[in-house]
C-alpha positions in Angstrom: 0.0 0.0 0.0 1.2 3.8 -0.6 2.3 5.6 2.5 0.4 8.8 0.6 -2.9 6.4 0.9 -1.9 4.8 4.3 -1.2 8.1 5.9 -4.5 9.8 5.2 -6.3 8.1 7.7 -4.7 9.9 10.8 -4.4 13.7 11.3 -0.6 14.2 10.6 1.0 17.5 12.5 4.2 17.4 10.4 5.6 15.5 7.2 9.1 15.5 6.7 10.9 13.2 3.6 8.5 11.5 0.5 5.6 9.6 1.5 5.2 8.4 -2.6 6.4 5.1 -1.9 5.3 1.8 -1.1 4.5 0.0 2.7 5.7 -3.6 2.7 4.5 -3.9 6.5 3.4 -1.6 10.3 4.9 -2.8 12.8 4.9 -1.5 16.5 7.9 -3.5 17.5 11.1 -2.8 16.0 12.0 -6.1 16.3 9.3 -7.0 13.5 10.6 -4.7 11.0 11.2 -6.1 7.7 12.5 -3.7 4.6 10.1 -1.1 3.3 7.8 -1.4 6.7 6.3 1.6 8.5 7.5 1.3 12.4 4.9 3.3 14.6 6.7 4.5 17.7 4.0 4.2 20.5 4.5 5.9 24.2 4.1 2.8 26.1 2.9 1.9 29.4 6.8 0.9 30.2 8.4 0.6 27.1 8.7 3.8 24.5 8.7 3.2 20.9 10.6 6.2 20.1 13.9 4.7 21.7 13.5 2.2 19.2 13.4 4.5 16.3 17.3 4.1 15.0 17.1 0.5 15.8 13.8 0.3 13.1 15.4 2.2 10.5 18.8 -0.3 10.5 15.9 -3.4 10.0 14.9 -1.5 7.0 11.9 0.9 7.8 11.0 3.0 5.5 8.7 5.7 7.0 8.3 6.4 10.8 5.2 7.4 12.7 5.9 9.0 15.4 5.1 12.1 18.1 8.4 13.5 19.1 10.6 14.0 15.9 14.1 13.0 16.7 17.1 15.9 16.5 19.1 13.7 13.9 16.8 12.4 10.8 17.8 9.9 8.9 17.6 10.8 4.6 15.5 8.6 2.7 13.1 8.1 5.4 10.1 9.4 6.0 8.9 11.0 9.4 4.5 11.7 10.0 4.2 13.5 13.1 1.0 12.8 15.0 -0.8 14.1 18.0 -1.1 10.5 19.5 1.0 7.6 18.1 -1.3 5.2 19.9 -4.7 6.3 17.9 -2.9 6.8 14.9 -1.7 3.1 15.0 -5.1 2.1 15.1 -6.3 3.7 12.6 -3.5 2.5 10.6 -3.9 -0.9 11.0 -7.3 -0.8 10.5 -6.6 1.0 6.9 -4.0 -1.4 6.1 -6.7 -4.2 6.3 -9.0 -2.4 4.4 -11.1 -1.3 7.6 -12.6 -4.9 8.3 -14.4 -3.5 11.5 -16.8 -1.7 9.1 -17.6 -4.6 7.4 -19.0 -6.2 10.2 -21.6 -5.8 13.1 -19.0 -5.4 15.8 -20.1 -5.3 19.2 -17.4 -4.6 22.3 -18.4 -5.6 26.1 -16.6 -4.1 28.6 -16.3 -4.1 32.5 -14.5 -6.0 35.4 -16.8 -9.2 34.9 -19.0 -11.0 33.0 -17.3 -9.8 29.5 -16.0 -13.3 28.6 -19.1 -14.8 29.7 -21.2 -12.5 27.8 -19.1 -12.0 24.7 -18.6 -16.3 24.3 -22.5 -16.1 24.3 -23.0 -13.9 22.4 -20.7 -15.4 19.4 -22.6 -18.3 20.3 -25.7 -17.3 20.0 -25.5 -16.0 16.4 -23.7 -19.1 15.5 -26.9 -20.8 16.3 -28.6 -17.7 14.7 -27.0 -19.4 11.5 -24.6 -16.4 11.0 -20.7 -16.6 10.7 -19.3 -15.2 13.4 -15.8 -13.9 15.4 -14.8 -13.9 18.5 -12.1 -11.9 20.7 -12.1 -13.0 24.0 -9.6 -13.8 27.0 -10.2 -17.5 26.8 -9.6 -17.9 22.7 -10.6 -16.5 19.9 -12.6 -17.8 16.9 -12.5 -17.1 13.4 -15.9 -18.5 12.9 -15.1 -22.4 13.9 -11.1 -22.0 13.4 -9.8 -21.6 17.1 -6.8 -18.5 17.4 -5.1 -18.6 21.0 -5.2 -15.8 23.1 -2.7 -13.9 24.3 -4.5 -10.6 25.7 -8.0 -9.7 26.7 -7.9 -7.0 23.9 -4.6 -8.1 21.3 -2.7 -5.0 19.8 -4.1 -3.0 16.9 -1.9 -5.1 14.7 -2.8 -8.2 15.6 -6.7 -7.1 15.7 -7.1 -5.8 12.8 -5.6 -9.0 10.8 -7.9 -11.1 13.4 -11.3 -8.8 12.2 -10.0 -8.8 8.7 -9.9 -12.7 8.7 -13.5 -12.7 10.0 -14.2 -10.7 6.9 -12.7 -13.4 4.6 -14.5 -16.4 6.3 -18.0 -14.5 5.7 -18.6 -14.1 9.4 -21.2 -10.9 9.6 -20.8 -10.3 13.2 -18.0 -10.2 15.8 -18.3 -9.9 19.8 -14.8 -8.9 21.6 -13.8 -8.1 25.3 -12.8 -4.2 25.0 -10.5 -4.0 28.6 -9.6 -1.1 30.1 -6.0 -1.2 29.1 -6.9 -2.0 25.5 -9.1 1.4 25.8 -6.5 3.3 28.2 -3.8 1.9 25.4 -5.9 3.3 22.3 -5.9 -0.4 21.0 -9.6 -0.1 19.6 -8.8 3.3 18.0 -10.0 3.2 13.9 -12.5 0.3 15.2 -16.2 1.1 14.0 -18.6 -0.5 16.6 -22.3 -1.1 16.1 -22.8 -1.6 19.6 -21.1 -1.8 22.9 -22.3 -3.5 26.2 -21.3 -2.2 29.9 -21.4 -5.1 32.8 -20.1 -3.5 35.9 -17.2 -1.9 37.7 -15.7 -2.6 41.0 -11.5 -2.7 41.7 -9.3 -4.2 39.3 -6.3 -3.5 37.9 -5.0 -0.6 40.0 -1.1 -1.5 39.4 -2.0 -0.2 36.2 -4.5 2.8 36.4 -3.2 3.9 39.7 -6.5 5.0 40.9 -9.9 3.9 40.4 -11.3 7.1 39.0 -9.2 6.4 36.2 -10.2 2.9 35.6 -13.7 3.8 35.2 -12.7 6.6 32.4 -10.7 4.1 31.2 -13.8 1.9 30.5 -16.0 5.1 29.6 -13.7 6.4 27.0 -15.0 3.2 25.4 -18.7 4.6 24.9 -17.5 8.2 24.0 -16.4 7.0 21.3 -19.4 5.1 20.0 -21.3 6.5 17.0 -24.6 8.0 17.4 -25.9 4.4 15.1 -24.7 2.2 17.8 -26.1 0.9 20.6 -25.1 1.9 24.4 -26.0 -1.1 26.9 -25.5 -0.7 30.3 -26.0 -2.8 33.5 -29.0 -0.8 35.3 -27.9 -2.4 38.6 -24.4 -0.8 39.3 -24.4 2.7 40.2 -21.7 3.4 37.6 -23.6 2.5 34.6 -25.0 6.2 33.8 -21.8 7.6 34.2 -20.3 5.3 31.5 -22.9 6.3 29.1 -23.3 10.5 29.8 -21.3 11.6 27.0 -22.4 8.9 24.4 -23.7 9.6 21.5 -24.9 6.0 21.1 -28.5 5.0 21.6 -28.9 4.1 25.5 -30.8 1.1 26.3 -30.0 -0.4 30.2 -31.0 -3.9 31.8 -31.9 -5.4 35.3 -32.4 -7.7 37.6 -33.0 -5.5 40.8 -34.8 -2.3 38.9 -36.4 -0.6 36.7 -34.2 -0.9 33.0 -35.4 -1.3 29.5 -34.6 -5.1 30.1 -35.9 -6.6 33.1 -35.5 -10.8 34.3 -35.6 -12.0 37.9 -34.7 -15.7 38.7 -37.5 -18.2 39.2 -35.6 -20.7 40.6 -31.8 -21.3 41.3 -29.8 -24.6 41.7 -26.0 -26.1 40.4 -27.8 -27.5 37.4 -29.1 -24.6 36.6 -31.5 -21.4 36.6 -35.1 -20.8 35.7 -35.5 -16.8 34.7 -38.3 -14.6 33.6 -37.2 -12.6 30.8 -39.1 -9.6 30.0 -42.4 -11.4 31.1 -41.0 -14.8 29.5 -40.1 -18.1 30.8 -36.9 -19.6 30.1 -34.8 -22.3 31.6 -30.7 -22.0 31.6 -27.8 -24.0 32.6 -26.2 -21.1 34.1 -26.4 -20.5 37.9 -26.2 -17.7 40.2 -27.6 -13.8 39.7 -24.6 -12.8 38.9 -25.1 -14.9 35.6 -28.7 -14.2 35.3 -27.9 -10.3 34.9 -24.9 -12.0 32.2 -27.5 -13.8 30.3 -29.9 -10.9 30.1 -26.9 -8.6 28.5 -27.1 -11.3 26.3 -30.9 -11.2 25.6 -30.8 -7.3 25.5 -28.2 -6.9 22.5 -29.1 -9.7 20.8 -32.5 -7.7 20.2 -30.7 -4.5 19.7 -29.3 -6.2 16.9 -33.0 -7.1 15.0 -33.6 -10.5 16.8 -37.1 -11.4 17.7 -37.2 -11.8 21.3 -38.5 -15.5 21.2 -36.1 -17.0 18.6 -33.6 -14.9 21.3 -35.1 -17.1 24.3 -34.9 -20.6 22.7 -31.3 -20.2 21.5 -30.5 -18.7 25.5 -31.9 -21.9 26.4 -29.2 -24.0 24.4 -26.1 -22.7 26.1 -23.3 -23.7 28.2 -21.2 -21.7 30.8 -17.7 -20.6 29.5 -15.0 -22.6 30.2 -13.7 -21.6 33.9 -16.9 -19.7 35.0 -19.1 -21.5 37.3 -17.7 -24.9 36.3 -19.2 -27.7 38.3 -17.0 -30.9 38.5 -18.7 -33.9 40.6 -16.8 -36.0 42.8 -18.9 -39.8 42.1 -18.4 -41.6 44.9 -17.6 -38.8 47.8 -20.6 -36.8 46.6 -18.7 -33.4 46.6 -19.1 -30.7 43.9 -15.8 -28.9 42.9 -16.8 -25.3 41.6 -14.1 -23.8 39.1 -14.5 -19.7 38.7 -11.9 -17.4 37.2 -12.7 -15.5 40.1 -9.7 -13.0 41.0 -11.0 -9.8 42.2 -13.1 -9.4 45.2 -16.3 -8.5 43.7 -16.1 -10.9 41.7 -15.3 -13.6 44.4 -17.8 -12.0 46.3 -20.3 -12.9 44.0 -19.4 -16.3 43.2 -19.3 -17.2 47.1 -22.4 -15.7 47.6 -24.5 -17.9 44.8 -23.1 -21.1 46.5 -24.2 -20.1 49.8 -27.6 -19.6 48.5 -28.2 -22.6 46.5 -26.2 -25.2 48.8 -28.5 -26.9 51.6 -27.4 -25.8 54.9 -25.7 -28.9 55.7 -22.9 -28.9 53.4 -20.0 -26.3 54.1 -18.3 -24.5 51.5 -14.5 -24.7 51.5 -12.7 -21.7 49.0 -9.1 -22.2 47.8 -8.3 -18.9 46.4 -4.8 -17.3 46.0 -4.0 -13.5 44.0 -1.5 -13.0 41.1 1.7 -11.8 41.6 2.9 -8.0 40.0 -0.7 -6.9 40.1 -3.0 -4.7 42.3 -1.8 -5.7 46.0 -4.7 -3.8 47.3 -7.0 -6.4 46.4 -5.6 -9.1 48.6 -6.4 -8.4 52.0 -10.0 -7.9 50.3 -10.1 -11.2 49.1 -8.6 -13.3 52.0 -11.2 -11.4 54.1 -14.2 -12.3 51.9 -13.4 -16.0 51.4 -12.8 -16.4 55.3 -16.1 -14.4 56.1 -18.3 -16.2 53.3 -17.0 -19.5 53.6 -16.2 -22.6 56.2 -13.1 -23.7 55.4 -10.4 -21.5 53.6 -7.0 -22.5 51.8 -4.9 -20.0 50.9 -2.6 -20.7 48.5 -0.5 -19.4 45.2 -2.7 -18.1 42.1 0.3 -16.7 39.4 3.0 -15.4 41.7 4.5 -14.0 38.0 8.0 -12.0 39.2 6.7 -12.5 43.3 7.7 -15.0 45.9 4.4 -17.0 46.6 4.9 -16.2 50.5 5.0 -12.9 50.0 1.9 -12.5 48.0 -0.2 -14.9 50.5 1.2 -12.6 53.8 -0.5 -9.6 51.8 -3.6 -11.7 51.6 -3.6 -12.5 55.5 -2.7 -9.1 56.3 -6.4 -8.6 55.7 -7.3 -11.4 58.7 -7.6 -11.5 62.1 -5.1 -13.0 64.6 -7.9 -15.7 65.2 -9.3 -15.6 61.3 -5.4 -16.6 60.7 -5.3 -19.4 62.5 -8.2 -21.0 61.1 -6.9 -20.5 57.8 -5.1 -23.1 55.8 -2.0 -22.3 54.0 -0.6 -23.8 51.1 1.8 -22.1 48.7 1.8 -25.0 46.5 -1.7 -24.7 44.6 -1.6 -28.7 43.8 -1.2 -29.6 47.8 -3.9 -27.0 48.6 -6.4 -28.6 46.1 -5.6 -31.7 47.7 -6.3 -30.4 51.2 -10.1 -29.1 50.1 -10.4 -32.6 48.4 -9.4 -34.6 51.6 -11.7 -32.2 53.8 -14.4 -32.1 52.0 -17.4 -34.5 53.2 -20.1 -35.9 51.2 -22.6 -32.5 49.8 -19.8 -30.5 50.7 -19.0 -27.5 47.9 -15.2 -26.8 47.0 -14.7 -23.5 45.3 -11.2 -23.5 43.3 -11.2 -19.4 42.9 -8.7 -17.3 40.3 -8.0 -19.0 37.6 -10.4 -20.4 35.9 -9.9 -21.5 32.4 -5.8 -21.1 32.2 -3.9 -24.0 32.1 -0.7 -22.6 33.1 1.2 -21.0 36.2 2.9 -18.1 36.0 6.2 -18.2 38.0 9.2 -16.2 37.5 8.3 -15.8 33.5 7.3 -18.9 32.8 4.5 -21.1 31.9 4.1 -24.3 33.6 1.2 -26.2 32.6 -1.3 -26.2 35.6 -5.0 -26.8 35.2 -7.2 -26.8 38.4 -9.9 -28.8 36.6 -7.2 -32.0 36.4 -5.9 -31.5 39.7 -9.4 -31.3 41.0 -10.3 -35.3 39.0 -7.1 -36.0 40.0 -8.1 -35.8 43.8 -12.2 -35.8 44.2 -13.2 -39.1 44.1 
């Protein structure tokens, strides 16, 4: 493609060198740059592009995007100055595929839980709709049926682009994707055209990143300024948070509920571990999710599959056909002991919160619950006295143990955790740094109708210690030990 062509796209502040000549490539990583490419220096969380600039133009770059123009400039290159080399990369990516995102009904969900739940469903749904259809999501993602690992919640520009650009060339007419708040902090949706975008909740997360939590929710409502007045704005009636996410859209704002008044209303009818009756809208429909926390999931479902022209009944028999995502509210069933094991992805303490509290209200008041939960290493430390105080105050038995410990000693990421306790809360904790051995424990306690809940991580199949993967999967090591 022309740079002249590429180029237009994004609001330059300064050209210097010819732009007549042809892209081979973008890359945002210098050590992807092949000859003629076009190396977009990007202000990083930790890393700067710009320091990578010289290093770029030795691989063979032939044009640089950049904000800061360098004292020395190199001749035969080309150097567009932008406002904001984040956006711009964006909306040269999505160029450089040929804008796939407007070729497709794109619809982002966005909050601190229930996205991958609701997106998975969604791309689901519409599969059984009879549509082609992509998904971005933190467990996989799917080019129609072809299965794409995931690497990120939200993947680069780069990477997205090709992803939605692929959907494009399978047929697929809609795509659902997780829109987190770094991808929207980062500007990794910039030059994406949504049709509709779907709000779930907010509560703390990811503070090692946004510092404070004023940020992380305009993080997540930068996401719905930016919608077009043809989309759709849905938003979760129920936290407080909701309105403020959708003040300055231009979007048309629809809301749902399960506690209120909303444009899309369902209460649950009955609640068990197999499963959930709900009344949707004034219907009846039967689900094998459980808890409310999944009823309000399955109603953001409902809602935007309507937005998007489906009748509400074909909308309800399809709802009534699906299965909880991988590592949410995973039952496994110990035969002969007559436990349950509970798998949730689980790692923040609203979201642990909830989780606990649907297990306390369907169990019989007999069995005790017994949580294994841990927290990941190198992120927001704030959140684990919260969570070692909510497992020990919801549940019977707790086992603390190791989550991802990442760059942290195990140890020292569990003492945060029991910081949170009480001399006397502490000493009826169990405490386990290896995450095997504390599965174990739970299995070997548990009595028959007991209730294990294996809290954090969900569908990953890996540990992250000291920067690297082992394979670790709680759902074998729970079959493994529960009988």
């Amino acid at each position: 493609m022309k740079l002249n062509d590429l180029i237009n796209s994004v609001d330059c502040v300064k050209i210097v060198g010819n732009t007549d000549k042809e892209i081979s490539a973008i890359c945002q990583d210098s050590r992807q740059v092949s000859a003629d490419a076009l190396f977009v220096a990007v202000c990083g969380y930790s890393i700067d592009g710009h320091e990578y600039i010289q290093s770029a133009i030795e691989k063979g770059a032939a044009a640089i995007v950049l904000q800061k123009m360098p004292e020395v400039l190199n001749d035969g290159i080309a150097y567009i100055q932008v406002k904001d080399s984040a956006e711009a990369l964006g909306r040269l990516a999505s160029a450089w595929y040929g804008n796939p995102s407007s070729k497709l009904k794109l619809v982002g969900v966005t909050g601190t839980n229930g996205k991958t739940t609701i997106a998975t469903v969604l791309y689901k749904m519409h599969r059984e709709f009879g549509h082609k259809v992509g998904l971005l999501s933190t467990v996989c993602n799917y080019v129609d049926e072809r299965a794409v690992p995931a690497t990120h919640t939200t993947p680069d520009p780069i990477s997205l682009n090709k992803l939605l650009s692929e959907m494009v060339d399978a047929g697929c007419t809609y795509a659902f994707m997780e829109v987190s708040s770094h991808a929207a902090d980062q500007k990794r949706i910039g030059g994406l055209k949504f049709v509709g975008g779907i709000f779930t909740n907010i509560t703390r997360d990811h503070l090692d990143y946004h510092k404070t939590f004023d940020n992380y929710i305009k993080a997540k409502k930068s996401f719905f300024d930016s919608l077009p007045a043809d989309a759709f704005a849905l938003t979760n009636a129920d936290d407080r948070n909701g309105g403020v996410m959708v003040q300055n859209s231009k979007a048309l704002k629809k809301s749902y509920s399960i506690r209120s008044m909303a444009d899309f209303r369902a209460k649950v009818v009955e609640d068990s571990f197999f499963g959930m009756l709900l009344n949707i809208d004034g219907r009846e429909v039967s689900t094998q999710f459980v808890g409310r926390f999944n009823a309000s999931n399955l109603l953001a479902v409902y809602s935007a599959c309507v937005l998007l022209g489906n009748t509400p009944e074909d909308t309800l028999v399809a709802l009534s056909k699906m299965t909880p995502v991988n590592g949410r509210f995973e039952t496994i069933r110990g035969v002969q002991s007559g436990v349950c094991a509970i798998v949730d992805y689980a790692h923040t303490p609203d979201a642990l919160e909830n989780v606990i509290s649907t297990i306390n209200e369907v169990k019989s008041q007999s069995a005790e619950l017994i949580t294994v939960v841990g927290c990941g290493g190198n992120r927001d430390k704030g959140k684990r006295p919260i969570m070692a105080k909510s497992a020990v105050t919801n549940s019977d038995k707790v086992v603390i143990t190791s989550d991802n410990p990442r760059n942290e000693e195990p140890m020292d990421i569990i003492n945060d955790m029991l910081a949170g306790l009480t001399e006397e809360e502490q000493r009826n904790v169990i405490v386990n740094a290896d995450r095997e051995q504390a599965i174990k424990t739970a299995c070997t306690m548990a009595k028959k109708g007991d209730i294990i809940l294996v809290a954090g991580k969900g569908h990953e199949d890996y540990q992250d210690i000291k920067g690297v993967k082992h394979h670790f999967d709680d759902h074998e090591v729970i079959r493994k030990y529960l009988i």
